[in-house]
N, C-alpha and C positions, 0 to 999 in steps of 0.2 A: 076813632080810627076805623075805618071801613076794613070789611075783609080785603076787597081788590086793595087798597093802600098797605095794609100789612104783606100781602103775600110780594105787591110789586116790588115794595123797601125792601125786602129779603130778596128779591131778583136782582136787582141794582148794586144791593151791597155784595154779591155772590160774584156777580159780576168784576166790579169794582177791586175786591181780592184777587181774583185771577187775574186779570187784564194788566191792575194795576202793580201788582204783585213781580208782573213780565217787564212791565217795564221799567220799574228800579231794578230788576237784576240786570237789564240790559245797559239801560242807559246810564246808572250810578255807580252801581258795584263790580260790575267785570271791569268796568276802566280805573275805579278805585284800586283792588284784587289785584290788577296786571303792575300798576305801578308800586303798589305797596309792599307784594309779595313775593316771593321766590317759587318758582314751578311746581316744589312736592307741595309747601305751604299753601299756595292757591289750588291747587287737587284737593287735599283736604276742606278745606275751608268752603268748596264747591258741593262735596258729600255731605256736610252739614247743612249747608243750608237747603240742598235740596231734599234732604230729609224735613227739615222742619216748614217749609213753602210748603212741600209737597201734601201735609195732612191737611193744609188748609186746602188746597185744589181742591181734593179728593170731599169735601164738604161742599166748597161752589158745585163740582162734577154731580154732586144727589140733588143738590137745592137746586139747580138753575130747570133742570126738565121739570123737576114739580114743581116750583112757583110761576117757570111759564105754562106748564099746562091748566095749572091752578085760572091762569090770567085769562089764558084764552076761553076756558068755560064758565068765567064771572064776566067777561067784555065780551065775547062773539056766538057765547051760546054751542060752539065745538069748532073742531078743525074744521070744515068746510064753508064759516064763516069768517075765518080769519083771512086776514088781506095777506096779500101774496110775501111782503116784506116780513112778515112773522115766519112764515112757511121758509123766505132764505135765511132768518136768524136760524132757526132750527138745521136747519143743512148744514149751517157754520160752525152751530155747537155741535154737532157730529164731526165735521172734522178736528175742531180743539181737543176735543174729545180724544180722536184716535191719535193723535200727534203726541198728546201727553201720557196717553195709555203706553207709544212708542216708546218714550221718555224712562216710563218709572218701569216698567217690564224688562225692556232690553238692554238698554244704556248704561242704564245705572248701574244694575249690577257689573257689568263691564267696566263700570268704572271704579268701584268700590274693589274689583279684583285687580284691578293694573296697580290700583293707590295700597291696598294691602302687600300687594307683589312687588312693590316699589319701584315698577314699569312705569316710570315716569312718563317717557316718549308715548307708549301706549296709551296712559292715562290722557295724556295733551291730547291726542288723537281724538279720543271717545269725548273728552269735553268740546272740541269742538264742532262736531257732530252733535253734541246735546245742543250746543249755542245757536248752531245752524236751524235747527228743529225750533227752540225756542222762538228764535226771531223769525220763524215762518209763522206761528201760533200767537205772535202780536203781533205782527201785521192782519192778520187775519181778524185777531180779536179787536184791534184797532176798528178796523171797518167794520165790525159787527156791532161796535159801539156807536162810531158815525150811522150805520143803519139804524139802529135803534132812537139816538137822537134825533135825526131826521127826520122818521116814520115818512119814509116816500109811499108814495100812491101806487106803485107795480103791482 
């Protein structure tokens, strides 16, 4: 295995957890969660898992700049030979970035305090402001992934 194939497999799979991570909680589990559970039960069961999701982000979030910077100075030799589509994954990973930093910083806690406080309504509130945020940062990562499979010419 070459370095650039070790470091890119560790980009892919980093990737793959976060993106892929967003979207069984979108597309499988909130609609499982909605019909299987009751409102304080699905609060809880929300603070769990974004507890246990969230250490693995927090590993894609270190690995993904350093295997892509890794990438671009074993294939382009530095930034200013990278083609322009590397340059918007990086802008996109900055925003993923900031949306899930929004996530585990502000929300959560808010959320963790309505569901201790047994503010239900509150609690509904704050999760759906996390779902909303969520589903902006897979759509995003959606296309950052179609950009990356692509590799367009821009």
């Amino acid at each position: 295995m070459t370095a650039f194939s070790l470091v890119y497999t560790l980009h892919v799979l980093s990737a793959l957890v976060w993106v892929g991570g967003m979207f069984f909680a979108w597309m499988v589990l909130r609609p499982a969660a909605m019909k299987a559970l009751e409102g304080p039960a699905r609060l809880k069961l929300w603070i769990e898992v974004f507890q246990g999701f969230f250490r693995w982000v927090w590993v894609a979030v270190v690995l993904l700049p350093i295997s892509g910077v890794g990438m671009i100075h074993l294939q382009y030799s530095g930034f200013e030979a990278a083609p322009r589509y590397v340059q918007v994954m990086m802008g996109l990973y900055v925003v993923m970035t900031a949306l899930f930093i929004r996530i585990q910083a502000l929300l959560l806690p808010e959320l963790r305090t309505a569901v201790s406080a047994q503010d239900w309504p509150t609690g509904a509130s704050v999760l759906g402001r996390i779902r909303k945020l969520v589903g902006i940062n897979l759509i995003v990562g959606l296309g950052l992934v179609a950009i990356a499979a692509a590799r367009p010419t821009f």
